[in-house]
N, C-alpha and C positions, 0 to 999 in steps of 0.2 A: 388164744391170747397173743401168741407170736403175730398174729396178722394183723390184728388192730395194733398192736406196739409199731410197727412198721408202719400204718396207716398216719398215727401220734409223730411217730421222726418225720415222715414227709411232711406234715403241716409244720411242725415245729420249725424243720429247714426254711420251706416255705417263707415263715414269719420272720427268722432270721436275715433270710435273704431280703426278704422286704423292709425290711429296717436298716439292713446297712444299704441298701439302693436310695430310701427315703433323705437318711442322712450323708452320701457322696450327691446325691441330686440337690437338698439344699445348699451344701456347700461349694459344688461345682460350677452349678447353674443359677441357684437362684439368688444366692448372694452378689455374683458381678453383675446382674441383671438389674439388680434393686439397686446396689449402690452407685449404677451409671445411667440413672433414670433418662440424665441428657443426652443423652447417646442416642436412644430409644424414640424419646419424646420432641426431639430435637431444640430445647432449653430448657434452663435449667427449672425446673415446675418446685420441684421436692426441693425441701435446705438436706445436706446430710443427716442431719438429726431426725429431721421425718421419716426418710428411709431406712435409718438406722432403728425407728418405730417400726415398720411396717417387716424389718430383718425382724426382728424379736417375735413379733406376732407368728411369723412362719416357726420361729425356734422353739417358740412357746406351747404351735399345737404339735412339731413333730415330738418335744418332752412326753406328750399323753402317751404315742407310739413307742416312744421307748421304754413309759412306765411300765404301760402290758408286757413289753417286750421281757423287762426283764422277772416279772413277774413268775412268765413262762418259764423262762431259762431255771429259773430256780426252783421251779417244781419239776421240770423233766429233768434237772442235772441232779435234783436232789434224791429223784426217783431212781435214778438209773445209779449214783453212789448209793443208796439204798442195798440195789439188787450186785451191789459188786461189780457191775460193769463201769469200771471207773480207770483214769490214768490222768497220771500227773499233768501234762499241758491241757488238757479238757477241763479240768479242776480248775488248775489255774487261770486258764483265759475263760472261765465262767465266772469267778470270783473279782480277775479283773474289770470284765463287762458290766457286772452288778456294779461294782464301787464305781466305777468312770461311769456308768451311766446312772446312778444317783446322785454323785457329784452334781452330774449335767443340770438336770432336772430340778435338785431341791436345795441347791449352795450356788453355783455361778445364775442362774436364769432368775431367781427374786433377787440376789444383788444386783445385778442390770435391770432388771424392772425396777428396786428401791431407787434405783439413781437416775433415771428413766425421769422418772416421778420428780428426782428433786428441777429438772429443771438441764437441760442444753445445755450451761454453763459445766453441768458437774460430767456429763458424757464427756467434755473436754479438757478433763481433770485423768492427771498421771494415775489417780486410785482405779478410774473406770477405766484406763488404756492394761493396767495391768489384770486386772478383773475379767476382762474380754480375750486378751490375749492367754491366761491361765484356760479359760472357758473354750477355746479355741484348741488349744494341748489336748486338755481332758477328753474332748470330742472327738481328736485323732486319735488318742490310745484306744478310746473305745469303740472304733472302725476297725483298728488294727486287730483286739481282743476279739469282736465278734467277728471278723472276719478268721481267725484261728481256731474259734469255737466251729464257725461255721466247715473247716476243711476238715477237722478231727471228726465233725459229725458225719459228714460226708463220707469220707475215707473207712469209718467203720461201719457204716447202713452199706456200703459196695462188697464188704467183704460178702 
């Protein structure tokens, strides 16, 4: 049993690892890429609002990855507090990462699509600068949380 449990943490790491690389790569790379089409393209092709479309659409399938993601987390953290192998920052930054990343996913990402929808005018509306900018936080807490999950997991699969 020990061996496939250890088999479960390296994928589980794995998946970890791969969702917070997912989400520092959108937000690293592909965000200035998109919103400096001109640069790129060498005129201005996209208005910001279309890029600001085509940001969401990235934000929108990395949310599916993070759905799984935390899907995961809560069945291996729930498993592992189960069996008593448990500690308060591991607890913590799994509880964090679930909340910030269903934040993500099912409260900031359809308010940006609902105002998406209403039309240009409302992306340039003080409601949707504060909406984005909250969506923006929450994303970073939830790098910083899965990245804490990911070094307590780490640290004890080495022992």
């Amino acid at each position: 049993m020990k061996k496939y449990f250890r088999m479960t943490t390296m994928a589980y790491l794995i998946l970890l690892t791969a969702t917070l690389g997912a989400g520092l790569y959108a937000g690293i790379v592909v965000a200035p890429v998109t919103f400096h089409t001109e640069l790129w393209l060498g005129s201005e092709v996209l208005s910001h609002f279309q890029e600001g479309l085509i940001m969401t659409e990235n934000f929108v399938r990395l949310s599916y990855l993070v759905d799984f993601t935390l899907i995961v987390i809560f069945l291996y953290e729930g498993y592992k507090y189960k069996m008593f192998e448990r500690d308060s920052i591991t607890t913590l930054a799994a509880l964090i990462t679930i909340a910030s990343g269903l934040f993500f996913g099912h409260y900031y990402m359809p308010d940006i699509l609902t105002m998406q929808l209403a039309g240009e005018a409302m992306t340039q509306s003080d409601k949707f600068a504060a909406v984005h900018q909250a969506s923006e936080i929450d994303f970073k807490v939830f790098t910083v949380a899965l990245l804490v999950l990911i070094v307590q997991n780490m640290r004890k699969a080495c022992r």
